[in-house]
N, C-alpha and C positions, 0 to 999 in steps of 0.2 A: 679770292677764295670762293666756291661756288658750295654755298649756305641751301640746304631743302628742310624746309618746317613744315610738318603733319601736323593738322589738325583733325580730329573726329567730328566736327561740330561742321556744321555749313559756314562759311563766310561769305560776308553779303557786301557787295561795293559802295551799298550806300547808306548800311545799318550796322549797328553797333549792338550786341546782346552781352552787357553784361561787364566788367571790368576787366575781366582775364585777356578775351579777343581785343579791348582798345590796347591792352598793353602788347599782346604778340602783335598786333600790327605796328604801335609803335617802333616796337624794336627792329621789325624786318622793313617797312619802311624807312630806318634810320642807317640802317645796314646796305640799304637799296643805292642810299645818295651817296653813301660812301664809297662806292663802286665795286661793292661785293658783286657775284653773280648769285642772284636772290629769288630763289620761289618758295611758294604754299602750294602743298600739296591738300587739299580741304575734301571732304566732305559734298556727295552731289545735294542737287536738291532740284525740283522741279520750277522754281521761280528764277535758276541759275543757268547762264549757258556754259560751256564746258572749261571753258578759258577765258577771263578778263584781267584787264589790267585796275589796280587801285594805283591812280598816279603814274609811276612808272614800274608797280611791281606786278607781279606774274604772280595771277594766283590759276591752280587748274583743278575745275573739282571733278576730279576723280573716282572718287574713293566711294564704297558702298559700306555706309553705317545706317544706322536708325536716325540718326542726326540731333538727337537730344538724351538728355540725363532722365532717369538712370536706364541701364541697360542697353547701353551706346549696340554694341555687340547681334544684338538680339534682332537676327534679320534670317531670311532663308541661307541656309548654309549654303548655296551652291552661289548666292551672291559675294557671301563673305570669303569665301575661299578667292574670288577675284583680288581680293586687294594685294597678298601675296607678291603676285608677279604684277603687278600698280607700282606699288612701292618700292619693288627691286628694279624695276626699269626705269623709274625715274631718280633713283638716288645714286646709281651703279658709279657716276662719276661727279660726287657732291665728295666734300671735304667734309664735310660735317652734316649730320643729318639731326635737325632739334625738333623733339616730339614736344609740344607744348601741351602743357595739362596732362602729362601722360595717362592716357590708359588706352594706349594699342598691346591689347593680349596677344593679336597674332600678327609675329613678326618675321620675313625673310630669315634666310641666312646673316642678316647683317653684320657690318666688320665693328665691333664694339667698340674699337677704337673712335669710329665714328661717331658714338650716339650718345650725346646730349640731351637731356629731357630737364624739362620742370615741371612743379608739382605748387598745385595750387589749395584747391580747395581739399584738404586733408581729411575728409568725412563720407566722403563718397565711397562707394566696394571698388571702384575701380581705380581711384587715386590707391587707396590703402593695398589693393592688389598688387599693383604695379610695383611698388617698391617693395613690397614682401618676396614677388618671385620673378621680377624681372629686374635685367643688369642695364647700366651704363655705362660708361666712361665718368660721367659725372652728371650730379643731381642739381637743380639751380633750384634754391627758395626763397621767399620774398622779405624773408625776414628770420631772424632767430631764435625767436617762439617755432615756428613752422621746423626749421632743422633740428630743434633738442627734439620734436617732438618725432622726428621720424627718426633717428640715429637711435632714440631710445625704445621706438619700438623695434626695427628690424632688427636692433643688436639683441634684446631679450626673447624676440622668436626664436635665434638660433640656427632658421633656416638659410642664411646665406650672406659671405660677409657683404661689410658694407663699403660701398665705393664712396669716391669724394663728394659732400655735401657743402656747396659753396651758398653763400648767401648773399642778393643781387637785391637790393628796393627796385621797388620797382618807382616808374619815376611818375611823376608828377604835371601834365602838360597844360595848358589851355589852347585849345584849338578852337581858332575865331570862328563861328556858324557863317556860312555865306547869306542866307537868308532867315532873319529873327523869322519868330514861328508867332501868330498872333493872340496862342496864350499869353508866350513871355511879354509879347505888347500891352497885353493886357493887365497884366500883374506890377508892370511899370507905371500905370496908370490908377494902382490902390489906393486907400484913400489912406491918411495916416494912423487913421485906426487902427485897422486890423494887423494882426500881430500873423506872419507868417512861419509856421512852424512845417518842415521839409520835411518827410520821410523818404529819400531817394535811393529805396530798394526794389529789388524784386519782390512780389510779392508771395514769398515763401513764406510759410508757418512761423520757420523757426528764425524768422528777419524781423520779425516784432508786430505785425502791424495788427494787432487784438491789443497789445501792450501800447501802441500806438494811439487806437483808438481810448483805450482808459486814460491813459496820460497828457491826453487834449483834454478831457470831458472835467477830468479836474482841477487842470490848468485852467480852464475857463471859470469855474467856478472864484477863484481867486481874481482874475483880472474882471475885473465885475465893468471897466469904464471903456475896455479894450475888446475887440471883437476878434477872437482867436479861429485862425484858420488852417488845418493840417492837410498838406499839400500830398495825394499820391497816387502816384502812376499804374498803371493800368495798360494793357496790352492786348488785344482781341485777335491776333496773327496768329495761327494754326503754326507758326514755325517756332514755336518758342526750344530756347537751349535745353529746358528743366521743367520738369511736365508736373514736378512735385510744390508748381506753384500755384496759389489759388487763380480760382476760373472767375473771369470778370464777376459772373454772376455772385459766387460767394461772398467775395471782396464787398457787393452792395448789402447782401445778408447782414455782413457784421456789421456794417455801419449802420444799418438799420436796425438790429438787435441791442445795439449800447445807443441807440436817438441821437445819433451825434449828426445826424445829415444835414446839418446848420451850418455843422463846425469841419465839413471834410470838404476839400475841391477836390474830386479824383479827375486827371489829366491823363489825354495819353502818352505813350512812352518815349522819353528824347534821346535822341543821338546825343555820341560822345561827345560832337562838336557845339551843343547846343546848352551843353549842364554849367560851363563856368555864367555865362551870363545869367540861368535859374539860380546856380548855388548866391552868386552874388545880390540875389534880388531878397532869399530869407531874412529870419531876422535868427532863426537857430535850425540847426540841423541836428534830428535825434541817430540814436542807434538803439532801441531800445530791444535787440531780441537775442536767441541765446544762439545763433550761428557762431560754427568756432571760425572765426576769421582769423587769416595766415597773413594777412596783411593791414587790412583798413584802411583804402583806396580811396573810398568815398569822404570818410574823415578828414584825409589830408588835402584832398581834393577842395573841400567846404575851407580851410582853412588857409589856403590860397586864396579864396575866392573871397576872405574875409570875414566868412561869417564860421561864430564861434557851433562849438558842436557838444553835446552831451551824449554822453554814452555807458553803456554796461562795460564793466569790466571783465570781458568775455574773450579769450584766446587773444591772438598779438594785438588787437587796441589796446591789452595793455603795459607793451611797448613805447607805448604816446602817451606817459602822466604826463612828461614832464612841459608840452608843447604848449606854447601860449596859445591859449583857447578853446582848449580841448578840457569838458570836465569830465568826469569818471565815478560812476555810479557803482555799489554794491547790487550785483543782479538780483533783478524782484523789488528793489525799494523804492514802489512808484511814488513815494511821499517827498524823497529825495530826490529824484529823478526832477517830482514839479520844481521844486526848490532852487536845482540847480539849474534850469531851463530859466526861471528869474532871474538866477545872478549873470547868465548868461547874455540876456539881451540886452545889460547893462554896461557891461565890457565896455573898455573906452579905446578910442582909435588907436592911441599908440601900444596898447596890446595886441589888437587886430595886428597891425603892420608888423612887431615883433613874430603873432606866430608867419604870417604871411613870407616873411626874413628868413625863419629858418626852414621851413619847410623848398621856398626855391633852392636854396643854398646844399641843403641835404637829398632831396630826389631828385636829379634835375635829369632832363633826357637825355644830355650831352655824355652825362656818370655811367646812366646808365647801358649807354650803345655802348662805350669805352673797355666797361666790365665784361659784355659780353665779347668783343674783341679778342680781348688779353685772352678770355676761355678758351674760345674758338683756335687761337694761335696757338696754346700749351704754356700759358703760362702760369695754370692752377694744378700742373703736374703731379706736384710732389704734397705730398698729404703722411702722415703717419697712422696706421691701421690702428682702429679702436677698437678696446672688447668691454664687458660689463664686471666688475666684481664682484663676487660670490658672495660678500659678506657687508659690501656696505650700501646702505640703503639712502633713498634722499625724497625729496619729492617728487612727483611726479612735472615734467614740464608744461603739462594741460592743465595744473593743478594751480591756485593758489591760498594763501591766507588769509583771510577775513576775521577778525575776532574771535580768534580760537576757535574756530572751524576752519573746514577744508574746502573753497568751493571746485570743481572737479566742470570741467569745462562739456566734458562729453556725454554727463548726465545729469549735466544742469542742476546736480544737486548738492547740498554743505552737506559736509561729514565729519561727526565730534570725536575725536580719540582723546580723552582725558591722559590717558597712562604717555602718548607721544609727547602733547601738549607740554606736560609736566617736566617729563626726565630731555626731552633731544630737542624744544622749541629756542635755537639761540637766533638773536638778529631778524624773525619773523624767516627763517630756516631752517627746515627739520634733516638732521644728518644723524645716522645711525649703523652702529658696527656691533653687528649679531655678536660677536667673538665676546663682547663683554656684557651679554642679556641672559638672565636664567629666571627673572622671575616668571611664571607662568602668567601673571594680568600686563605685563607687558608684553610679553609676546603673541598673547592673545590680540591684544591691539596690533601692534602689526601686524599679523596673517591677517586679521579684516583688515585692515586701510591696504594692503598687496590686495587682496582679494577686490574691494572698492576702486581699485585702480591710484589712488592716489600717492602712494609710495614705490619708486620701480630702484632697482637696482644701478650701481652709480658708474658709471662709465668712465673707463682711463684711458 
């Protein structure tokens, strides 16, 4: 089968930006050895020559984008009109053509039977675009938070039906570093004091690290005998994916604004193949920000590597209550948050090993190549067309409940409906059928919670 994956983004042969690009390589690497005929179609860039190989795969960067978020798109039109005939000459005799990340607005003629896309980060205008006005064959997402969430929007837009939404984890790997880096030498070399607390994100806003820095500062205040150290990465490379993350320089402001410069090692940024031996070296790993995560990669990742993780309970993390080691915070409750960062480095080995057990067991790269396989071949064909019903209402799937309120994932904020709470809250589930409502204070609550987003329309 001769497999061609577009990327918008640059691929780099010996860097890694981000979790989305380790996992498209993953897969097309895994696809490589199994004797597909395999390319990436990527993204130029001026530190790139026009054709390399990673390993044995064939990446060719081609393509004229901006090469970072947002505004992938946003280049002299007489450049971007090249990709066009790019894309149609290189896919003319692919079996499959899979747009990862999707957000290619302009596309050939292509035969739709061909076109496979995933969808990642569901917050961006071009993920959200993409599946409002452009088709596939079929849609791959990383989890089942991420597909209620898009079947439920493009079905209430109206604008165009919706094709198959399959649901692939993504998987789980540890790839050995050929050469340790001599921070991590160094950090293997700490003393047993110091208590190592991980923030292994990008440094975007909405990834926590202001929430990060408060959540040491009073973390430390408690371990009065232990010397608390919050570990985080930092990037000075003019080629970054996401331009909407902080600039080295801010990243030192904050830390310098909350006095924490005691309590922060900022490092710079590691390769894929370089995190299992850091996650393993923590003593917790936080998430403490209100990104809507479609997956929680890093999470899972930390819990392979043993070390336990705390987190908000923010879009599909919280798919992950149930995993040994993973605890789960009410977003905003940095009181609980310290709290459970203590019960956390407490954890005894054989819950480590338990979650470390199911996490190989359930993402594993072998599952994962397999599923995309079956895809690839037709064997997720057959699906039955969905619509929404006129009258019966539910929650929204960005949505959930917290102590009679609503908290609502995309606007990071709790919303109180007394009149819902009362008459339609069963099993911590709000389900409702207009057909039998007439009092005016209840309906009134439902237009605001629709209007709030957190009640949409129930899908059959």
């Amino acid at each position: 089968m001769k497999i061609t994956g577009i990327s918008v983004t640059p691929i780099y042969p010996k860097k890694i930006f981000g979790g989305s690009q380790k996992i498209f390589l993953d897969l097309f690497m895994g696809l490589d050895k199994r004797d597909h005929n395999v390319q990436i179609l990527s993204t130029k860039s001026n530190n790139l020559n026009e054709e390399f190989y990673i390993n044995t795969l064939l990446v060719k960067s081609y393509l004229n984008f901006r090469g970072s978020f947002p505004a992938t798109h946003q280049i002299p039109p007489f450049d971007l009109i090249k990709n066009t005939k790019i894309i149609e000459n290189e896919t003319q005799d692919s079996d499959v053509i899979y747009l990862h990340a999707d957000s290619l607005y302009l596309r050939p003629d292509l035969n739709i039977s061909k076109i496979y896309r995933s969808i990642h980060d569901y917050i961006y205008e071009e993920s959200i675009l993409s599946t409002l006005l452009l088709s596939s064959k079929v849609t791959v997402v990383p989890s089942n938070y991420l597909k209620n969430c898009i079947e439920t929007i493009v079905l209430n837009s109206g604008i165009r039906d919706l094709e198959h939404i399959v649901t692939i984890p993504n998987a789980i790997t540890n790839n050995v570093s050929i050469k340790e880096k001599k921070f991590i030498k160094d950090l293997k070399k700490r003393s047993n004091g110091d208590l190592l607390v991980l923030f292994p994100h990008r440094p975007a806003p909405n990834k926590g690290l202001v929430e990060a820095v408060k959540i040491i500062k009073k973390l430390q205040s408690k371990l009065i005998n232990r010397r608390v150290k919050l570990l985080v990465p930092f990037n000075q490379s003019s080629n970054l994916p996401d331009e909407s993350n902080y600039s080295f320089n801010s990243m030192k402001q904050i830390i310098s604004d909350y006095n924490v410069e005691d309590l922060v090692i900022m490092h710079e940024w590691l390769n894929s193949d370089e995190m299992p031996d850091f996650l393993s070296l923590g003593d917790v790993v936080i998430c403490p920000g209100n990104f809507v995560e479609s997956f929680g990669l890093i999470s899972l990742e930390a819990i392979y590597n043993r070390t336990p993780v705390v987190c908000y309970k923010v879009g599909a993390l919280r798919e992950l209550y149930d995993i040994p080691g993973i605890y789960q915070v009410t977003f905003g409750d940095i009181d609980v948050f310290v709290d459970s960062i203590l019960d956390a480095i407490n954890i005894n080995e054989s819950y480590k090993t338990e979650g470390q057990e199911y996490v190989r067991s359930n993402y594993s790269l072998n599952s994962m190549i397999n599923s995309y396989e079956k895809l690839f071949s037709g064997e997720y064909n057959s699906f039955h067309k969905k619509t929404i019903s006129n009258h019966l209402m539910v929650l929204a799937p960005w949505c959930h409940i917290e102590k009679k309120s609503i908290y609502n994932d995309y606007t990071s904020k709790f919303y109180n409906y007394p009149n819902l709470f009362k008459y339609f809250l069963h099993e911590n589930k709000i389900e409702i059928d207009l057909k039998k409502i007439s009092s005016s204070d209840i309906l009134h609550d439902i237009n605001l919670a629709i209007k709030d987003g957190c009640i949409t329309k129930v899908i059959v």
